[in-house]
C-alpha positions in Angstrom: -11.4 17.3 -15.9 -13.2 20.6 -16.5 -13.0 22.1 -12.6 -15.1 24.8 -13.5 -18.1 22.9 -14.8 -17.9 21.1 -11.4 -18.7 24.3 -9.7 -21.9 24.8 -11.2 -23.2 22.3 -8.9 -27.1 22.1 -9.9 -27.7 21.1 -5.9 -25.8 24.0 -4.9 -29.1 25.8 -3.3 -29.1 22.7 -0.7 -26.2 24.5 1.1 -28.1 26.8 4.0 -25.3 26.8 5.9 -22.8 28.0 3.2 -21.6 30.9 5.2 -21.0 29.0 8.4 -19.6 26.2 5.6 -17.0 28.2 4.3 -15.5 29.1 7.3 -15.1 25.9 8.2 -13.9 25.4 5.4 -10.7 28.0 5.6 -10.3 26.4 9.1 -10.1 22.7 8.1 -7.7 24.3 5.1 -5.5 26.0 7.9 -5.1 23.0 9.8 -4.7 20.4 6.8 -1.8 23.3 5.6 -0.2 23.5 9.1 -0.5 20.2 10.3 -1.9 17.2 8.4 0.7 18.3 5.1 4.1 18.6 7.3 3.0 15.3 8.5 2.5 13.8 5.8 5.3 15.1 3.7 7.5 13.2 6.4 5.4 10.1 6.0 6.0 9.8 2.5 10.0 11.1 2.7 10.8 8.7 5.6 8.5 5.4 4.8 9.0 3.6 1.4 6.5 3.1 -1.0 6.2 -1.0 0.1 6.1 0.1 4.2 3.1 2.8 2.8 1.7 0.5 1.2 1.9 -2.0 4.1 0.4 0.7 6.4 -2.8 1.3 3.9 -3.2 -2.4 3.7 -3.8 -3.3 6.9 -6.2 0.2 7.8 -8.1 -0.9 5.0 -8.3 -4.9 6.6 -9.2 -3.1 9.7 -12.1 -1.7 8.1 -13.4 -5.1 6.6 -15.9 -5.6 9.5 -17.6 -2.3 9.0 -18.0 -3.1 5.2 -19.3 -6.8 5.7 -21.9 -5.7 8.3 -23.0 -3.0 5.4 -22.8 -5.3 2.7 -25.3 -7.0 4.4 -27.4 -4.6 5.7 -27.3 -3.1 2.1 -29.0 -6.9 0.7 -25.7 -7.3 -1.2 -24.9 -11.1 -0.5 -22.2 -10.9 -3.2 -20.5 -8.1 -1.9 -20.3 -9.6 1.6 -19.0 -12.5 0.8 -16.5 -10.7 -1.7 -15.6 -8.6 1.6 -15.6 -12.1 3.8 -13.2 -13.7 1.3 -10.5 -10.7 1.3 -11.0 -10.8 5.4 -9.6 -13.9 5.7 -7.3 -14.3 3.2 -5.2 -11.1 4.1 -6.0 -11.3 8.2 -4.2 -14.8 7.5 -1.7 -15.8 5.0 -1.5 -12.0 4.6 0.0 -11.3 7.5 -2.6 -9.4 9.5 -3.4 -7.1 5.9 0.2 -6.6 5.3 -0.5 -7.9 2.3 -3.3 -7.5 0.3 -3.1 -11.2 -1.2 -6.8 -11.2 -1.9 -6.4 -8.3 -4.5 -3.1 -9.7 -6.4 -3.7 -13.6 -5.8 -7.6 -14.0 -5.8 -8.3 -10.5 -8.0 -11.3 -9.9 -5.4 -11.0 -5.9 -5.4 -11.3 -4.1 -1.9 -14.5 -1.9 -1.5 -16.5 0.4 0.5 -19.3 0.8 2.4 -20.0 2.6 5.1 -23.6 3.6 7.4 -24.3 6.6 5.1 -24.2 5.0 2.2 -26.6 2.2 4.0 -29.1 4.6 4.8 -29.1 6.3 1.5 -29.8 2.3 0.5 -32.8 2.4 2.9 -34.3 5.6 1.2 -32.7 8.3 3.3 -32.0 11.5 1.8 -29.0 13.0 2.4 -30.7 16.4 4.1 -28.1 20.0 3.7 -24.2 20.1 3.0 -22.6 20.3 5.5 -18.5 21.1 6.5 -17.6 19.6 9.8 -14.5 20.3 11.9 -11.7 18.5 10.5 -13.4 15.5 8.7 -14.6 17.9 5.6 -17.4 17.6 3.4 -20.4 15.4 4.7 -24.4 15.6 5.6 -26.5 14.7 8.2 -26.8 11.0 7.1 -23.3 10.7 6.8 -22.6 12.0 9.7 -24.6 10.1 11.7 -23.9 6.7 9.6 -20.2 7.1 8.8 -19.0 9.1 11.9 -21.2 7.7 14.7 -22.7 4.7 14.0 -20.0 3.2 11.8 -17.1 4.0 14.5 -19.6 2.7 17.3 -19.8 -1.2 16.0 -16.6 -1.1 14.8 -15.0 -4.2 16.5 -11.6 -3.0 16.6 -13.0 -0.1 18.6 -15.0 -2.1 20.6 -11.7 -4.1 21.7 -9.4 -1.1 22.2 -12.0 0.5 24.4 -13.0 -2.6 26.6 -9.2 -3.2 27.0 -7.9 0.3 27.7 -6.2 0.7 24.5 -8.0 4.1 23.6 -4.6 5.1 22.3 -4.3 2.3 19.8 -8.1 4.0 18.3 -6.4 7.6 18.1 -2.9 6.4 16.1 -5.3 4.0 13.7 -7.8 7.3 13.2 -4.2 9.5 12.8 -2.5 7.3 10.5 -5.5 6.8 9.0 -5.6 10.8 8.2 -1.9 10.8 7.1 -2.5 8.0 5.0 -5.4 9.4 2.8 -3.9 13.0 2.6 -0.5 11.6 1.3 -2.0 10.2 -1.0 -4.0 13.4 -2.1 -2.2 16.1 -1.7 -0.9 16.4 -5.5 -3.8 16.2 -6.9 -5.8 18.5 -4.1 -3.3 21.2 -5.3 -4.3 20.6 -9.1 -7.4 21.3 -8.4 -7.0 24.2 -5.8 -4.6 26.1 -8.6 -7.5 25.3 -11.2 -10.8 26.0 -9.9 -12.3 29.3 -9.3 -13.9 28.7 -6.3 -12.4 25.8 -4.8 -15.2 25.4 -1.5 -17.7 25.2 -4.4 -15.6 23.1 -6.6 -14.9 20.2 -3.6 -18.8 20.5 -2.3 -19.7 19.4 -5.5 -17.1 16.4 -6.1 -18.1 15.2 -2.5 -22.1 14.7 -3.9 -20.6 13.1 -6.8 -18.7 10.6 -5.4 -21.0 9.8 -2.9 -23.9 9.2 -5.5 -21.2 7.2 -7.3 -20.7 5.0 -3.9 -24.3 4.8 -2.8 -25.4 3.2 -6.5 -22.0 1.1 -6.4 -21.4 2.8 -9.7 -17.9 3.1 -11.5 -15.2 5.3 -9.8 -16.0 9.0 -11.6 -13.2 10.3 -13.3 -12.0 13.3 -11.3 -9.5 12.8 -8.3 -10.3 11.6 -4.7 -11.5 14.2 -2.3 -10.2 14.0 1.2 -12.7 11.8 3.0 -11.4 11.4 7.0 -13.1 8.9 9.1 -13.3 8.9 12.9 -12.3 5.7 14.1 -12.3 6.9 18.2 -15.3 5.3 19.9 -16.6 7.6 22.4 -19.5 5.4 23.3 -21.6 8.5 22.2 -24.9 6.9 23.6 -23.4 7.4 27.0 -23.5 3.9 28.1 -20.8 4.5 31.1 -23.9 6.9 32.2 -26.1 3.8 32.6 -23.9 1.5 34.7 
């Protein structure tokens, strides 16, 4: 992978905010160093591969929900009921997601969809880059789609919040965190050593994959960026104010 040419982004002009960005930026890099990396170094020293593996499996079957209800909203029948079939399957013989028997039995493929992506679908644009506080690379229709909406209908949410179980939400959106960034770190640090400017060199692989996820294309061939998600349902359009 040429790093470098990545930095060239051609839509690097739609970054207003770069200054602001980039100290964000160092900040998020700070905290990923400090925290998120000590954390996840344990993860993956104390839990074996298959209890890893187990842990992604069923995070990715909580997120099944999310991705039907976009599948559909997207007009993609065949994905949704791709994303119904894996649903059941692993929520049932698989033990809850344990297992990902779908994948290895039935060869159906997990995939994702989120609110962004929907609205990119429905001919929104995704507006200036932006860095948020710990979640990393996004834009204003991801933000609002994958961080707000996305987290809002999501049913395990829902469940956790109507039954006092906020603290159930914060260990799925924490694991969730540790989870991804195991996973990444390696290959983060490949591209960190390799890239002259590595702000410039992750702001372009974020448009990338995201044009990449919007248009259901193939997966590019560069590595993962880290992509957090924010599972914690704050009932951000103040609902508990109505009542």
């Amino acid at each position: 992978m040429q790093v470098a040419a990545l930095e060239n982004d051609e839509e690097g002009d739609n970054d207003p905010l770069e200054s602001l960005n980039r100290i964000i930026f160092e900040i998020n890099e700070f905290f990923y160093t400090m925290v998120l990396r000590p954390v996840s170094i344990m993860y993956q020293t104390f839990l074996p591969p298959p209890v890893r593996e187990a842990v992604s499996n069923v995070l990715d079957n909580l997120s099944a929900p999310v991705i039907l209800m976009n599948d559909i909203l997207q007009g993609e029948p065949g994905r949704a009921w791709e994303t119904t079939q894996r649903f059941v399957v692993n929520s049932t013989i698989g033990v809850a997601g344990v297992m990902d028997l779908a994948d290895s039995w039935l060869e159906i493929p997990e995939h994702d969809e989120d609110f962004g992506q929907t609205l990119a679908v429905w001919g929104v644009g995704e507006g200036l880059y932006l860095v948020l506080p710990l979640f990393g690379p996004s834009n204003p229709r991801d933000g609002v789609g994958k961080l707000l909406v996305d987290a809002y209908v999501d049913p395990f949410n829902n469940w956790t919040d109507n039954t006092d179980r906020e603290e159930l939400m914060w260990t799925r959106t924490a694991l969730n965190a540790v989870d991804e960034y195991s996973g990444l770190m390696d290959e983060l640090d490949q591209i960190k050593k390799t890239s002259i400017d590595y702000y410039a060199a992750i702001r372009s692989m974020y448009r990338q994959k995201r044009k990449s996820d919007i248009s259901n294309g193939e997966a590019l061939d560069m590595p993962p960026i880290l992509d957090l998600s924010y599972d914690y349902n704050q009932d951000p359009f103040g609902k508990e104010n109505l009542e």
